[in-house]
Wavefront OBJ file of the C-alpha trace (Angstrom):
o trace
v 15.347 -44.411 -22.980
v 11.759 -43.884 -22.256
v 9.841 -40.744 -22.129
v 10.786 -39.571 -18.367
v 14.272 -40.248 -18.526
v 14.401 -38.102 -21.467
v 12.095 -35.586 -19.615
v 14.907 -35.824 -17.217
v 17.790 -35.599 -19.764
v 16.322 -32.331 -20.797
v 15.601 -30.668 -17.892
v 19.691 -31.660 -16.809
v 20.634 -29.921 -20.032
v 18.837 -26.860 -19.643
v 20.276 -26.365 -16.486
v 23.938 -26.655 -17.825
v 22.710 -24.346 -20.747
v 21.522 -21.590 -18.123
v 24.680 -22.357 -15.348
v 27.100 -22.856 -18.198
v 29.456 -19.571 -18.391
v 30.414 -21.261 -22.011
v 29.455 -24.676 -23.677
v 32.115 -26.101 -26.099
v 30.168 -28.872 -28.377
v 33.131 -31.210 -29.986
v 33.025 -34.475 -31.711
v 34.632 -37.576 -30.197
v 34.286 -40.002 -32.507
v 36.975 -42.290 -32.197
v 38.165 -41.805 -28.759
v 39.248 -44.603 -26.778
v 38.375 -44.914 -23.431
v 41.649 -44.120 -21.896
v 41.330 -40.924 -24.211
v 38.440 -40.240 -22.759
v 38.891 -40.499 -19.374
v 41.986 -38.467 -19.197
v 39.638 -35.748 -20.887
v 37.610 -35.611 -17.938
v 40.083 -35.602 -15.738
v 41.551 -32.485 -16.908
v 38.511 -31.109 -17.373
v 37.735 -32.207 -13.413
v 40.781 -30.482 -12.475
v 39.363 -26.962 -14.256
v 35.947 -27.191 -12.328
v 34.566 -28.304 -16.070
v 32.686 -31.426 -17.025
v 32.060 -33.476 -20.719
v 29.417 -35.214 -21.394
v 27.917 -37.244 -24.499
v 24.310 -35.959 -25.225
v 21.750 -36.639 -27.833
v 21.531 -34.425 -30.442
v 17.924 -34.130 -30.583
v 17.472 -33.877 -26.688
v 20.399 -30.752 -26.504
v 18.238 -28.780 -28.999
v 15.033 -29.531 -27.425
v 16.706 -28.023 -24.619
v 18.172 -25.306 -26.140
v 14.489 -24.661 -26.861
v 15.353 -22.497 -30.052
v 18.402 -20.529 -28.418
v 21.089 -19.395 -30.682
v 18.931 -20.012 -33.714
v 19.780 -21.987 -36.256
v 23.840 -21.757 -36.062
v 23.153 -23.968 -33.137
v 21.691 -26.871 -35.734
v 25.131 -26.955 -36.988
v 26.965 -27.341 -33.888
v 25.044 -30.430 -32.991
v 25.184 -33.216 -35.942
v 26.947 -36.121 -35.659
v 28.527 -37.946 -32.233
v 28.984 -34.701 -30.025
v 29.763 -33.914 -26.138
v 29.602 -30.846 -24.154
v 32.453 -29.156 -22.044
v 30.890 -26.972 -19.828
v 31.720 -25.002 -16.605
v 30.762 -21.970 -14.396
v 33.857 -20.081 -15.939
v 33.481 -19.876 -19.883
v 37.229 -19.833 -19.981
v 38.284 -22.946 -18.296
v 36.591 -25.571 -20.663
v 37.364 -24.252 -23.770
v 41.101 -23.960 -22.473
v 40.934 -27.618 -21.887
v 39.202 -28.809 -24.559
v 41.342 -27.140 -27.348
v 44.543 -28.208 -25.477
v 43.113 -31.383 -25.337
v 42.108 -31.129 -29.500
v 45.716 -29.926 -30.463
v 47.223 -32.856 -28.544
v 44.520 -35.795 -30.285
v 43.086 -35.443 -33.999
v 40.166 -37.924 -33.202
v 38.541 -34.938 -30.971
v 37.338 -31.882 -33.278
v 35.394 -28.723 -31.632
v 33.148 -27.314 -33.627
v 31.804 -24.751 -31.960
v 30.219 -23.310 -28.762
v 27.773 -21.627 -26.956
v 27.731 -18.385 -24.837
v 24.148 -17.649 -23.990
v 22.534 -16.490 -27.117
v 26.147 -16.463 -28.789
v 27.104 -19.124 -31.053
v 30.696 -19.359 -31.541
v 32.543 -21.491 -33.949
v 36.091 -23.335 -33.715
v 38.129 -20.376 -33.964
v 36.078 -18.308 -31.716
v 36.624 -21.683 -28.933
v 40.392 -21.245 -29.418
v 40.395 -17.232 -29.239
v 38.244 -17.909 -25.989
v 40.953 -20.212 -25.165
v 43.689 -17.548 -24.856
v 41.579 -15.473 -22.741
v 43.015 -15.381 -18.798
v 41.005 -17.741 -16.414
v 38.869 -16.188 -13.638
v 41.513 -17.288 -11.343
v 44.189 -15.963 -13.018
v 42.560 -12.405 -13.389
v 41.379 -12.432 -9.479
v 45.220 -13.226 -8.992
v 46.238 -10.007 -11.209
v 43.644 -7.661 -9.430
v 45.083 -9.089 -5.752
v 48.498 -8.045 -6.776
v 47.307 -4.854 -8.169
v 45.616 -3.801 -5.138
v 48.717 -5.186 -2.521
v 51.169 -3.386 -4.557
v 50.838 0.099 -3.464
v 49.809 -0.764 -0.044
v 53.698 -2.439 0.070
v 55.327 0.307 -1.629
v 53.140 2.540 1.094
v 54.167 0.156 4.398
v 58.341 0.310 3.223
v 57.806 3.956 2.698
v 56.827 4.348 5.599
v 58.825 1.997 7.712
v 62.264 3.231 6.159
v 62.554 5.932 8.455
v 61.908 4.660 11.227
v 64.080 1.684 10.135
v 66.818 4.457 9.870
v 66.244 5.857 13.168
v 66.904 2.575 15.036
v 70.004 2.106 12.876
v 71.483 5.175 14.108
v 70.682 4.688 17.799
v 71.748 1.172 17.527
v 75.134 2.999 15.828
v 75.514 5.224 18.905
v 74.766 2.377 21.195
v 77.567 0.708 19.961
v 80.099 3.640 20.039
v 79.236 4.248 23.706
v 79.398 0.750 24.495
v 83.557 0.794 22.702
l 1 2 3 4 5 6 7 8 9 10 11 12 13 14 15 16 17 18 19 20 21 22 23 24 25 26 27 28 29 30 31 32 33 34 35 36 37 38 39 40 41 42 43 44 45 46 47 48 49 50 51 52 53 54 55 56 57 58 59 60 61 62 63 64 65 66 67 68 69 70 71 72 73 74 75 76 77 78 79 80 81 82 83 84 85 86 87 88 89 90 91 92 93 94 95 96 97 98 99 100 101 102 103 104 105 106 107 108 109 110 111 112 113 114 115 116 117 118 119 120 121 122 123 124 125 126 127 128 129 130 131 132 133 134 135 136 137 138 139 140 141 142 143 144 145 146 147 148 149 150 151 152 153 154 155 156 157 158 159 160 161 162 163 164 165 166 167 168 169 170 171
């Protein structure tokens, strides 16, 4: 890799450090490819995306964000699992962990927040963004029915009883 692509490679990473709602670093030593892809794939279906990066290139990147809990987080053979939603990835990712010992998370990042394994799964139990929009959309529909069959029962009960008398005249 010469000296623009890795000009490149860091300027990519700072982006997903900025975009990133949540960035779950986890080793992957070991995975097959098969492993692998089927990682992304669920990770695709989330809105997230993993990717392999160089240790020293992510920190240059970082550019001395999260101090020096972040050092930890990236040693050894690491990807990122990152995503607009800081929910989503590290949903997938510990899913993904519980299901394969050969992929560890050690940690993650949450702007200037560095968050180790347990703090990934807690994050993990959190409701999506989708999820909660879905919970605020029933929240606000719900009295607006209970208003509309309020309202309509009378009316309802009106026609019943004309619809009664119609009937009886019509005998």
């Amino acid at each position: 890799m010469d000296r623009a692509q890795k000009a490149e490679s860091i300027e990519t990473l700072k982006g997903v450090f900025a975009e990133a709602g949540a960035v779950v670093v986890a080793h992957n030593l070991g995975l097959t490819v098969a492993e692998m892809t089927d990682l992304r794939g669920r990770l695709r279906e989330q809105g997230a995306t993993f990717k392999v990066v160089k240790n020293r290139l992510a920190l240059k990147a970082l550019d001395g964000k999260g101090g020096d809990a972040v050092l930890d987080l990236f040693k050894g053979p690491v990807g990122i699992a990152y995503a607009p939603d800081p929910v989503s990835a590290a949903k997938v990712t510990s899913q993904f962990a519980k299901d394969n010992d050969k992929f560890v998370i050690v940690g993650a990042l949450m702007d200037e927040t560095v968050l180790d394994a347990k703090g990934v799964e807690s994050l993990s139990k959190l409701p999506s963004l989708d999820e909660l929009r879905a919970k605020i959309v029933g929240l606000v529909q719900a009295p607006a029915t209970k208003v509309a069959g309020v309202l309509q029962a009378p009316a309802g009960q009106l026609a019943r009883v004309f619809g009664a008398y119609a009937a009886k005249d019509a005998a």
